[in-house]
N, C-alpha and C positions, 0 to 999 in steps of 0.2 A: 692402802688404796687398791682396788678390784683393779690387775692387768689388763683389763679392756679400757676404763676410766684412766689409767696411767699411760696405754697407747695413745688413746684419744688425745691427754693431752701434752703428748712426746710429740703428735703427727699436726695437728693447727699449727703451732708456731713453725714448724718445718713446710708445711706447703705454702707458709704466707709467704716464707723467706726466699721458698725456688719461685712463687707465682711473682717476685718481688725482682729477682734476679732476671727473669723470662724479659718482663716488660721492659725492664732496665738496660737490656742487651738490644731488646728492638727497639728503642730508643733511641740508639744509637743511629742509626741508621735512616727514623722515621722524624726524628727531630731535624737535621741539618736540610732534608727532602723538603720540611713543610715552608720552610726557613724560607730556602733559593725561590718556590713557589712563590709564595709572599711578595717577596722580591721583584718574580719576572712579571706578575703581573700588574705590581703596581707600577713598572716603568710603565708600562702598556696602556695604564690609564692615565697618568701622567703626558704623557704624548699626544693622546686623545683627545684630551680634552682642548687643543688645539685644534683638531678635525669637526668635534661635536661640542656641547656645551660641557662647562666643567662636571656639572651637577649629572648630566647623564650618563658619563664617564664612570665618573663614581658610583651612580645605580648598578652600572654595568659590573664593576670592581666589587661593589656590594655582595651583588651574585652570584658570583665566582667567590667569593669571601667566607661567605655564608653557606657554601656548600654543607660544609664539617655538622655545624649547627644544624640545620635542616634532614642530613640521614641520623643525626642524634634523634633529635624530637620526632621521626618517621616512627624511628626502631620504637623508642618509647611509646607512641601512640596506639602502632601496631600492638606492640605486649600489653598494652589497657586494652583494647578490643579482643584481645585473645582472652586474658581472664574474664571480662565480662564475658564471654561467649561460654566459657567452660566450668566456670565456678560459681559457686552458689552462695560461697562464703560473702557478704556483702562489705566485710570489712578489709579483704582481698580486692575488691574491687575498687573502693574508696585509696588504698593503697595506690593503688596501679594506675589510676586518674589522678592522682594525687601527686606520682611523680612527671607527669606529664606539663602540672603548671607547675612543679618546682623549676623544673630546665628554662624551659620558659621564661619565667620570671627571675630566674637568679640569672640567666643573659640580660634581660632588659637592666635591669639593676648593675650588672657591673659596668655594661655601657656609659651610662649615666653617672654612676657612681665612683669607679675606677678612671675607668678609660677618658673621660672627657677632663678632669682632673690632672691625668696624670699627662697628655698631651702638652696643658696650660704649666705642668710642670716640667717637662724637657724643654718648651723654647723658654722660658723664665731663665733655665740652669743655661743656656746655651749662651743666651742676653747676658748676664754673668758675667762668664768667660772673657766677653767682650767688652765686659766693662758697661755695660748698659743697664737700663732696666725696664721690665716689661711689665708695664701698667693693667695690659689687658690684650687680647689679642681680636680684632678690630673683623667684621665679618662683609662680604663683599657683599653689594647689593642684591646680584641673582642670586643669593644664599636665605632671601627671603622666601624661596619657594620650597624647600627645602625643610625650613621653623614652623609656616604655614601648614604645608601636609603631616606635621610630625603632630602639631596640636589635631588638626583633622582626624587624624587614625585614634591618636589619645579621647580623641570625644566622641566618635563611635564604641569605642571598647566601654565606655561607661556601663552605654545601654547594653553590653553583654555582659557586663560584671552587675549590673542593676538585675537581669533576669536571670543569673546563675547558670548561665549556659551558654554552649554554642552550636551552631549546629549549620548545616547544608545553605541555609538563607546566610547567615554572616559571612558563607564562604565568598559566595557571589557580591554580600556588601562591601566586602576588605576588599575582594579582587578590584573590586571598579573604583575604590580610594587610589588603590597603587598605577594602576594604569590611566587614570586621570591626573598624578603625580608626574608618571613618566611624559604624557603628552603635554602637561606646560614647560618638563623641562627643555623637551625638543623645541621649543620657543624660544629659548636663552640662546644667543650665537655662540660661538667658540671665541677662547682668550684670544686676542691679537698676539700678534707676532711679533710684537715690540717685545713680550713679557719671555718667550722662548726661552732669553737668558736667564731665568731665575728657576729654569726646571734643571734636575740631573745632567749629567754628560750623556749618561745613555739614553734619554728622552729626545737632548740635543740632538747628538747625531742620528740618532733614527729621523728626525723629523729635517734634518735638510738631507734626505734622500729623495730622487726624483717619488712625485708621487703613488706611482704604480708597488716600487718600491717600498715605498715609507706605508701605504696602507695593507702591504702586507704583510711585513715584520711586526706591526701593530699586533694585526687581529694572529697572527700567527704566537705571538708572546700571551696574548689571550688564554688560545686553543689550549697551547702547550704549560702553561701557568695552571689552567685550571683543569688538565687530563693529569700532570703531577698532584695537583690537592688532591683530588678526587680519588687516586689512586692511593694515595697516602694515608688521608685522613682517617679511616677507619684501623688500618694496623696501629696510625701515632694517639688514638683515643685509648684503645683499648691497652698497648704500652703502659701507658698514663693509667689508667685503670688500673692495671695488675700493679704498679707502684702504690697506685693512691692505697688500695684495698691492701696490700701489705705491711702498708706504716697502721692499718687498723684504722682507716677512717670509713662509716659508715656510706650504704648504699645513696641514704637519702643523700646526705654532706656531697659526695661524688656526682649526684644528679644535678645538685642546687647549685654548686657553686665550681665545685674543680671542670667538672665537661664543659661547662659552660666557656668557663675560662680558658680550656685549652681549644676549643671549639674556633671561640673567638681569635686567639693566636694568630691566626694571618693577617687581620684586618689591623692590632697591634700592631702586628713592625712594618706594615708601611703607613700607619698614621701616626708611629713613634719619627720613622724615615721622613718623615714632611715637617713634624715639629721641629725637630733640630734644624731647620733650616731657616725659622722661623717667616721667613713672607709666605711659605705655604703651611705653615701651622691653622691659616682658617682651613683654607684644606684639609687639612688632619683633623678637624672638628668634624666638616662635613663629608669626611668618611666614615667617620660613626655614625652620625646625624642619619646618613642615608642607612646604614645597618638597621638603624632604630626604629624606622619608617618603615623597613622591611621585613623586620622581624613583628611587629605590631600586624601590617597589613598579611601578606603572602604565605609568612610562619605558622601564624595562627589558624589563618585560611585553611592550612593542608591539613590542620589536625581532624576534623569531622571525618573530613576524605579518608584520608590512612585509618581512623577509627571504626568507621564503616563497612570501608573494605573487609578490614579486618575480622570484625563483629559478622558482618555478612548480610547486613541490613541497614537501613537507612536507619541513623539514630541522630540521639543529641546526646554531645558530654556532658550529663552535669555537674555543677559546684557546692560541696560543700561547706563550713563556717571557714575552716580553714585555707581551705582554697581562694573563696574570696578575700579575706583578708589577705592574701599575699598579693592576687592581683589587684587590691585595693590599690596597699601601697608601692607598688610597680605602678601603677597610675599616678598617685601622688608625684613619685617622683619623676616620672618624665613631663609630666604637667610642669612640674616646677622647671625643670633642665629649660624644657621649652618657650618656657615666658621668660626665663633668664637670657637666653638666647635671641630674644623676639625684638631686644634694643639693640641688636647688630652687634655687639661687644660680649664678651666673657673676660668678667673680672680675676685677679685672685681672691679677694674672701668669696666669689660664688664658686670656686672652684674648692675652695680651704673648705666650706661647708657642706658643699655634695661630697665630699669624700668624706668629713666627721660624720655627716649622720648615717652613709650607705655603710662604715665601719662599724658603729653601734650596730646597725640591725645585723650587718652579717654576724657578727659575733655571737647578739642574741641566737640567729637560728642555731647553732649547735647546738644551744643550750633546753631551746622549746623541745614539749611531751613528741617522741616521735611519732610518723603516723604510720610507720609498720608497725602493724599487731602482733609480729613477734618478741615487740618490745616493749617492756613497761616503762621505761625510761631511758633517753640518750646516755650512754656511757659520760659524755662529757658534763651534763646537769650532775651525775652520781661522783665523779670527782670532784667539784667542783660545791657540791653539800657538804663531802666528806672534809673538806679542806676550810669550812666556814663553820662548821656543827649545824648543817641545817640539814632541811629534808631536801630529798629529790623534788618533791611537787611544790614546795615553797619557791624555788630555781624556776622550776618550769611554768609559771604562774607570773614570776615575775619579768623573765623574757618573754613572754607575750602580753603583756602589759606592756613592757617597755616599746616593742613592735608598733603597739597602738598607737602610742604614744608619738613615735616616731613619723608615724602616719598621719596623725593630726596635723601636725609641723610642717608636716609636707604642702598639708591647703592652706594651712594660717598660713604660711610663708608666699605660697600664689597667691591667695584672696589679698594678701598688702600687695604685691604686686600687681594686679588689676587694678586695686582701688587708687593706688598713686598713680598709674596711667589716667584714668580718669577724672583724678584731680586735680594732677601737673599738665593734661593733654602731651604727654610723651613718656617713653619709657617701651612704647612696641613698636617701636620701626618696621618691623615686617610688614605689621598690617597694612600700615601708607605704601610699604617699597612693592609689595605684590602686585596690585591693581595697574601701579606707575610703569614696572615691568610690560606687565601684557599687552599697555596699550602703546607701548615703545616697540614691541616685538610680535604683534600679533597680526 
C-alpha cells in the first residue's frame, strides 16, 4: 500500500474516535443542562396553566421547546441558501434543499410516530404497576382546538406539497394559521382550582404563593428555563453530532432522524414527566400536539426567510420527487395522528400502529439511494445486499417502494376513518367540541 494511502487510512478512524471522545466529554456536561432545563420549564407551564388556559401554556412551553429544532432547521436552511448562492453544481444544491425537508420531516414523523406512542406507553406501564389498566387515555374538551388547528395547518401544507414549493406567501399563510390558533386558545379559561392537586409539588407551591409572587417565579422559571436551552442547545447538538458521525452514521441519517430527535429531547421528558402521572398524560399528548402545530405552522414559515436572507434575494425553495414524497408521507401521517385524536381518545392499537408503521419507514430510510452525490449508494443498502446476495439498487428500489407503500396506508387508513364518521355520525368529537367551546367562551 502507497504511505500516503496507508496514513490516510491510519488517520479517519483515529479523528472519528478523538471527534468521538470530544463530543462524549461535552456531553457530559450539555446533557444533565438540557435535562434541569426541561424540567424548569415544564414546572412553569404546569403552574400556568392555572393563570392562562392549559392549551396556551403549552403553545408557550412549545416555544421554548422548540428552540433546539428551530436554530437546527435556521442553520440548515441558511447552508441551502449559501450553496444555491455559490455553486453551480445543481446536484449540490438539490442536496442541500434536500436536507432541509429531511430535518423537518424526520421531526414531524418522530412526533407522531415515537413520541405520541410512547407517552400512551409510560402511563399504560405506570397503570401497571397499579394494578390497573389503561384502555386509552381520554382527551379534555378544550383539547379540541388543539386537533382542529393541527388538521388546519395539515391542509394548508397540502397546497405546498401539491405546488412543490414554498416561499414568502406561505410564510405570511402559516404565520396567520398559528396566531389564529393562539387567539382561540386565549378563549379557553384556565384549570380551576379544584384540580391544583393533581399538578407536581413544585407547581403546587409556586401556585399558593401570594400572587405578585406566584407570577413571578412563573415567568422567571420561564426566562431562566429557556436562557439555559438556548444556551445549551447548540454545544448538546453538536456533542451528539461528533458521537453520531464517529459510530460512522451518515450526514443525511444525523439530519433526518438523530437531530431531530435530540432536538426534540426537552419536550420528551416533560411529556414523559406528565405521562407517568397518568391524569395529565392528556396533557403529555397535547404537548406534542402543540409542537406538531408549531412545527407545521412557524418552522416551516422561517424556512423562505433564513433561505432568502441567505441566497440574498427573495426566492422560493423548491421540491424535488424526492422531497415530496417525504413531505407526502409526513402528511399522511399527521393526517392520520389527527383524525385518531379528533374522537377525544387515543387508543393502544392506534398507538401499537403509529409506532409499527413510523418503524418500517424509519428503517426503510437508511436503506433508500442517498441524495448526496458523493454517494452512489447508502453504506447501509451495501451491507445489507452483501448480507442477502443482492444488489445495492435492488435494496434501494425496494425501500422506496416500501416508503410508498407505507404512505398509501397512511390515507387508506384516514379515508376509513372519515368514512365511518360519516356513516356512524361519530368518531370526530373535535369537530362538534370546537364550535361548542367558542360559543361557551367567546
Amino acid at each position: 500500500m502507497h504511505p500516503h494511502s496507508l496514513l490516510k487510512a491510519t488517520l479517519k478512524p483515529l479523528t472519528a474516535f478523538l471527534g468521538f471522545l470530544q463530543g462524549a466529554s461535552s456531553a457530559i456536561w450539555t446533557f444533565p443542562s438540557v435535562l434541569g432545563s426541561a424540567i424548569v420549564i415544564a414546572w412553569a407551564a404546569e403552574a400556568a396553566q392555572f393563570l392562562v388556559s392549559q392549551g396556551l401554556a403549552l403553545a408557550m412551553l412549545a416555544w421554548l421547546q422548540t428552540l433546539p429544532e428551530f436554530a437546527v432547521e435556521a442553520v440548515i436552511a441558511w447552508q441551502a441558501g449559501q450553496v444555491a448562492r455559490h455553486s453551480l453544481d445543481p446536484y449540490q444544491t438539490a442536496h442541500a434543499t434536500g436536507l432541509v425537508t429531511a430535518n423537518f420531516t424526520g421531526s414531524l414523523r418522530l412526533l407522531v410516530g415515537l413520541g405520541w406512542p410512547m407517552i400512551y406507553v409510560t402511563a399504560a406501564f405506570v397503570c401497571r404497576r397499579r394494578g390497573k389498566k389503561l384502555g386509552h387515555i381520554v382527551l379534555e374538551g378544550e383539547h379540541a382546538v388543539e386537533v382542529i388547528f393541527l388538521l388546519i395547518s395539515i391542509a394548508y401544507f397540502f397546497v405546498i406539497w401539491a405546488k412543490a414549493s414554498i416561499n414568502l406567501i406561505d410564510t405570511a399563510l402559516l404565520s396567520l394559521i398559528y396566531f389564529a390558533y393562539l387567539f382561540f386558545l386565549r378563549k379557553i379559561p384556565p384549570q380551576g382550582e379544584e384540580r391544583i392537586e393533581d399538578a407536581d409539588k413544585v407547581p403546587q407551591l409556586i401556585l399558593r404563593q401570594p400572587p405578585r409572587v406566584r407570577n413571578a417565579i412563573i415567568i422567571g422559571l420561564f426566562v431562566s428555563g429557556g436562557l439555559l436551552l438556548y444556551v445549551c442547545a447548540e454545544p448538546f447538538l453538536e456533542s451528539l453530532k461528533a458521537i453520531a458521525l464517529g459510530l460512522g452514521l451518515s450526514t443525511f441519517v444525523f439530519v433526518q432522524w438523530v437531530a431531530p430527535f435530540l432536538s426534540e429531547f426537552p419536550e420528551k421528558v416533560s411529556a414523559f414527566n406528565w405521562a407517568r402521572k397518568v391524569k395529565t398524560a392528556p396533557m403529555a399528548l397535547m404537548n406534542m400536539v402543540s409542537s406538531n402545530i408549531n412545527q407545521w405552522t412557524m418552522l416551516a414559515a422561517m424556512l423562505p426567510i433564513a433561505y432568502a436572507i441567505s441566497l440574498g434575494r427573495i426566492s422560493t425553495i423548491q421540491f424535488d420527487q424526492h422531497q415530496q414524497l417525504e413531505i407526502l408521507l409526513t402528511l399522511g401521517q399527521s393526517l392520520l395522528g389527527a383524525l385518531l385524536l379528533a374522537n377525544m381518545r387515543f387508543s393502544w392499537w392506534e398507538a401499537l400502529l403509529l409506532f409499527a408503521l413510523w418503524m418500517i419507514q424509519f428503517l426503510m430510510s437508511g436503506l433508500e439511494n442517498p441524495i448526496d452525490p458523493t454517494m452512489a449508494h447508502s453504506s447501509i443498502a451495501q451491507w445489507t445486499a452483501h448480507l442477502f446476495s443482492l444488489t445495492p439498487d435492488w435494496i434501494e428500489q425496494a425501500a422506496h417502494l416500501t416508503k410508498i407503500v407505507i404512505t398509501v396506508l397512511y390515507f387508506v387508513w384516514s379515508a376509513a376513518v372519515i368514512v365511518a364518521f360519516i356513516v356512524r355520525r361519530k368518531g370526530l368529537e373535535a369537530i362538534t367540541h370546537f364550535p361548542r367551546l367558542m360559543r361557551e367562551h367567546w
